[in-house]
C-alpha positions in Angstrom: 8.6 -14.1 12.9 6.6 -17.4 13.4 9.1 -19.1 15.4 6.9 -20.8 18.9 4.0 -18.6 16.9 5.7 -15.5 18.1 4.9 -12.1 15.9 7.8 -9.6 16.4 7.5 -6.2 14.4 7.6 -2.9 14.8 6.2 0.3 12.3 7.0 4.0 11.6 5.0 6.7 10.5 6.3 8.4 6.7 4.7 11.5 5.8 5.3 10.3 1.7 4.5 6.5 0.9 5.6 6.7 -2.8 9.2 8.1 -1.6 9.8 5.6 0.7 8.7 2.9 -1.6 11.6 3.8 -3.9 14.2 3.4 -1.5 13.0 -0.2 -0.4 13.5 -1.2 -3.9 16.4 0.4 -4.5 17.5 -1.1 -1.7 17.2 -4.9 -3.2 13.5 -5.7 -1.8 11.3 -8.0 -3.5 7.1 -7.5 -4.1 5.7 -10.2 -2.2 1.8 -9.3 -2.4 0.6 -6.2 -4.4 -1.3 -3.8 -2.9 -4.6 -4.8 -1.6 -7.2 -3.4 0.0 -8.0 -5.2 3.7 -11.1 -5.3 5.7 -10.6 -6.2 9.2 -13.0 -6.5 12.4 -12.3 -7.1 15.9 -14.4 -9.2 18.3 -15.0 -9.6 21.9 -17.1 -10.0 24.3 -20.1 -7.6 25.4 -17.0 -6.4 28.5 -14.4 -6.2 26.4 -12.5 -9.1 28.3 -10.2 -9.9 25.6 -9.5 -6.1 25.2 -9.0 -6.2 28.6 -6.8 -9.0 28.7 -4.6 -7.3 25.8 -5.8 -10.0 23.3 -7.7 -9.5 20.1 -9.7 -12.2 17.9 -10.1 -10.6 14.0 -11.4 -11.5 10.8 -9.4 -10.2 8.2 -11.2 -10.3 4.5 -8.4 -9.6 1.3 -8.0 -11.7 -1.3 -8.7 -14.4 1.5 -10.0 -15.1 5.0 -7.2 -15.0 8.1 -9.1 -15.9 11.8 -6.2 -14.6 13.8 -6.1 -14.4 17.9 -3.1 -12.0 19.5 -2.1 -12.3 23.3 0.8 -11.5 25.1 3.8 -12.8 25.2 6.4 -13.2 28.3 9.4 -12.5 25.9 8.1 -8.5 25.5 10.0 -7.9 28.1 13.5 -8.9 26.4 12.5 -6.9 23.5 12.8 -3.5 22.1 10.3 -4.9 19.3 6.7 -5.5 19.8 6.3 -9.4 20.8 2.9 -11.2 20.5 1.9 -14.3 20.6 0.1 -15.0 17.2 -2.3 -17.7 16.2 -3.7 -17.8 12.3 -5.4 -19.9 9.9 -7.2 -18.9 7.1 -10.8 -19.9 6.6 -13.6 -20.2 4.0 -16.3 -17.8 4.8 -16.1 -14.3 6.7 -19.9 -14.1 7.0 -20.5 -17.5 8.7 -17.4 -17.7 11.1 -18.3 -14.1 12.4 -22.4 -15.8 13.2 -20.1 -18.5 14.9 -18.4 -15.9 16.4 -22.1 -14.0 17.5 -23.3 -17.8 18.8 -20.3 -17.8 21.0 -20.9 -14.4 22.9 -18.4 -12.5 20.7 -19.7 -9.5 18.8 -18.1 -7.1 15.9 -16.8 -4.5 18.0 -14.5 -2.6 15.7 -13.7 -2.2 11.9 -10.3 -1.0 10.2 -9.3 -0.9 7.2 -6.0 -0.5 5.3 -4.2 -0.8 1.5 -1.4 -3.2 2.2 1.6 -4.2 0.0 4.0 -6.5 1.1 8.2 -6.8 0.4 10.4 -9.1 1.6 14.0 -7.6 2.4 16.5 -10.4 4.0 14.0 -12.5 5.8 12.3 -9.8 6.8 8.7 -9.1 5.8 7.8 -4.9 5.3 4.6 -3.8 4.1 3.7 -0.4 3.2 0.7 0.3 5.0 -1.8 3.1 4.2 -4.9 3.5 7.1 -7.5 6.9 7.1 -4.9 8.7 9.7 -1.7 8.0 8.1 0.8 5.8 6.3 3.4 3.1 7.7 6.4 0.9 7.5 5.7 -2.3 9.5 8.8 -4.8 9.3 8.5 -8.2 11.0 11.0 -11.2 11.5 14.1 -11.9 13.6 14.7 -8.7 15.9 18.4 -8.5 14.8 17.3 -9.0 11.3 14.5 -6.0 11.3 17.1 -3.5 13.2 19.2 -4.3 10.2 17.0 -3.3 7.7 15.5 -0.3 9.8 19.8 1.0 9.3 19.7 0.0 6.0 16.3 2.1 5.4 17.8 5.0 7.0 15.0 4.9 9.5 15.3 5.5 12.9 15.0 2.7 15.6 14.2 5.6 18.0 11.5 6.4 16.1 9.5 3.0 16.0 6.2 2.2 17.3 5.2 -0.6 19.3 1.6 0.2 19.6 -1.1 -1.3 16.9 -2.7 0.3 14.8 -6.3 0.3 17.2 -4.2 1.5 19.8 -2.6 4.5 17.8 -6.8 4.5 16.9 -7.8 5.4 20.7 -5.5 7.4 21.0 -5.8 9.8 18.2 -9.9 9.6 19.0 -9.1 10.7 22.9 -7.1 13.5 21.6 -9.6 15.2 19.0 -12.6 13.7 21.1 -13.6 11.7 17.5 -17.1 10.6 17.7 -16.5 7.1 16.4 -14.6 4.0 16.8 -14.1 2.0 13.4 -10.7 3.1 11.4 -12.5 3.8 8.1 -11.6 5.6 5.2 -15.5 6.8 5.1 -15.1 8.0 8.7 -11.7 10.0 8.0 -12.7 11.3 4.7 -13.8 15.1 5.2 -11.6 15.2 8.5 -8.0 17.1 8.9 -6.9 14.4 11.5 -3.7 12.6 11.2 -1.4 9.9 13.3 1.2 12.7 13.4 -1.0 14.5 15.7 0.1 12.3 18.6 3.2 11.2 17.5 6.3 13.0 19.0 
C-alpha cells in the first residue's frame, strides 16, 4: 500500500515454495516480475541510532537501484498488519550512493539477500520469497484486501508475521548463537538452521 507512503504487509513461512506457487496461480494471480536475485545492505550509524529508532536506510541492487528509508508509523497500532512508513526512489549507482552514504557517518552494517518473484492478486502485491533460512509469502496492499487473499490462499491469518526479515535474522542467530550477522546464502550454506526453528 503506498497510500500517505504507508507499507502494510505481512508474510508466512511455507515449508514448499513450488506448491504454493501453484495455488496462487490457480487461484487467478498474475507474474508481475520474474524471479530475481536481490542484494540488499543496511546502513546506520556507528550506534546503531536508526536501529535503535526502529528505522532502516537500504540499498537494494536487482535489476535496478531502490534507496529506501522505513520508520514507524502511528497507524500500527490500528493494525493487525505490519504498518511502516516507507520512503523510495530508485537511483543510478549502488557503489557511489553507499560512499555518500560512508561521507555522511552511515556505514554498511548488514547484508541479505533473497530470490524474489512478484504476483499481483486483486490489488494486492505477493512475492514468493526465498532467504538462506527459509521461504515466504509476503502480501502487501489494503489490509482488507490482503486478509482476503490470505482466505482465499487458504493461509492462516493466525499464522502471519509482522517481524522483517532482519528481525526473524536476530532472532534465529540468538537462538543457535550464529557467529555472523549478514543473511547470505554463503553463510547458511553448510548449516542445518532454519526460520522454522523459532517459529511456533
Amino acid at each position: 500500500m503506498r497510500n500517505e507512503n504507508l507499507e502494510v504487509e505481512v508474510k508466512f513461512f511455507v515449508p514448499e515454495l513450488a506448491a504454493f506457487r501453484e495455488r496462487l496461480l490457480a487461484a487467478g494471480a498474475e507474474l508481475k516480475k520474474p524471479r530475481i536475485y536481490e542484494r540488499n545492505v543496511r546502513f546506520d550509524t556507528a550506534d546503531e541510532r536508526l536501529y535503535q529508532e526502529l528505522a532502516l536506510l537500504r540499498l537494494r541492487q536487482d535489476t535496478a537501484v531502490t534507496l529506501t528509508y522505513k520508520g514507524t508509523s502511528e497507524k500500527q497500532s490500528q493494525s493487525e498488519a505490519k504498518v511502516r512508513e516507507e520512503l523510495e526512489v530508485q537511483v543510478s549507482d549502488f557503489d557511489t550512493l553507499s560512499q555518500i552514504f560512508q561521507r555522511l557517518g552511515f556505514a554498511p552494517m548488514q547484508v541479505y539477500e533473497k530470490y524474489r518473484e512478484t504476483f499481483e492478486w486483486q490489488n494486492v502485491e505477493i512475492v514468493l520469497d526465498e532467504l538462506p533460512y527459509g521461504i515466504f509469502i509476503e502480501l502487501e496492499g489494503e489490509e482488507g484486501g490482503i486478509k482476503t487473499a490470505v482466505a482465499h490462499l487458504n493461509l492462516n491469518w493466525q499464522d502471519r508475521i509482522v517481524d522483517n526479515y532482519l528481525g526473524l535474522m536476530a532472532r534465529l542467530k540468538a537462538h543457535h548463537n550464529l557467529p555472523f550477522n549478514d543473511l547470505t546464502f554463503a553463510n547458511f550454506a553448510n548449516l542445518n538452521v532454519s526460520i522454522a526453528d523459532i517459529l511456533p
